[in-house]
Steps between C-alpha positions, in 0.01 A plus 500: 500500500637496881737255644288249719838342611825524613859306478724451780743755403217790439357410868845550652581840307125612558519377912879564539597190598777242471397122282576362843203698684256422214570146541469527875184687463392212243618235751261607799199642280541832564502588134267330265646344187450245185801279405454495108752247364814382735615767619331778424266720744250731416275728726159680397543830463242644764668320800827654440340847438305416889834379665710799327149762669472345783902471597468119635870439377656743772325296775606151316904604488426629890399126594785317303728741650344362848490169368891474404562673864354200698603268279740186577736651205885569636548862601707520121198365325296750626695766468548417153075479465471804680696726293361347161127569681604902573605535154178471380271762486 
C-alpha cells in the first residue's frame, strides 16, 4: 500500500528545504498540513507531489528573500537571513 502522508523531515528532503522554510511555509498557509500530537506535522502525500511538479517552492524562497530585504531587521540580521535563504536549494 502507498504512503498517503508525509513527516516533516521527508517533506524537507523530498522539497529541499530547510525545517525553518517548512515552518514558514506552514505559518502563512502556503503548504497544507495536519498537526498530529504536539509537535508533530504531517502533509498528504498528493500536495507535496503538486508543490514538488509544479515548482511553487522556488517562487516562495524568491519572496522571503524579498521579504528579509525590506524588512526592519539590522543590515547584520539580514545578512545573516540572507545567506541561510541562498543555501537552500
Amino acid at each position: 500500500m502507498e504512503k498517503e502522508y508525509y513527516k516533516s523531515k521527508e517533506v524537507e528532503k523530498i522539497l529541499g528545504i530547510s525545517p525553518a522554510m517548512l515552518r514558514y511555509m506552514r505559518n502563512t498557509g502556503r503548504i497544507p498540513f495536519k498537526k498530529v500530537g504536539e509537535k508533530t506535522f504531517i502533509y498528504q502525500k498528493s500536495d507535496i507531489d503538486q508543490i514538488g511538479k509544479y515548482g511553487f517552492i522556488k517562487d516562495e524562497k524568491l519572496r522571503f528573500i524579498d521579504l528579509v530585504k525590506e524588512s526592519n531587521f539590522s543590515e547584520e540580521i539580514k545578512s545573516e537571513l540572507l545567506s541561510i535563504l541562498n543555501r537552500v536549494e
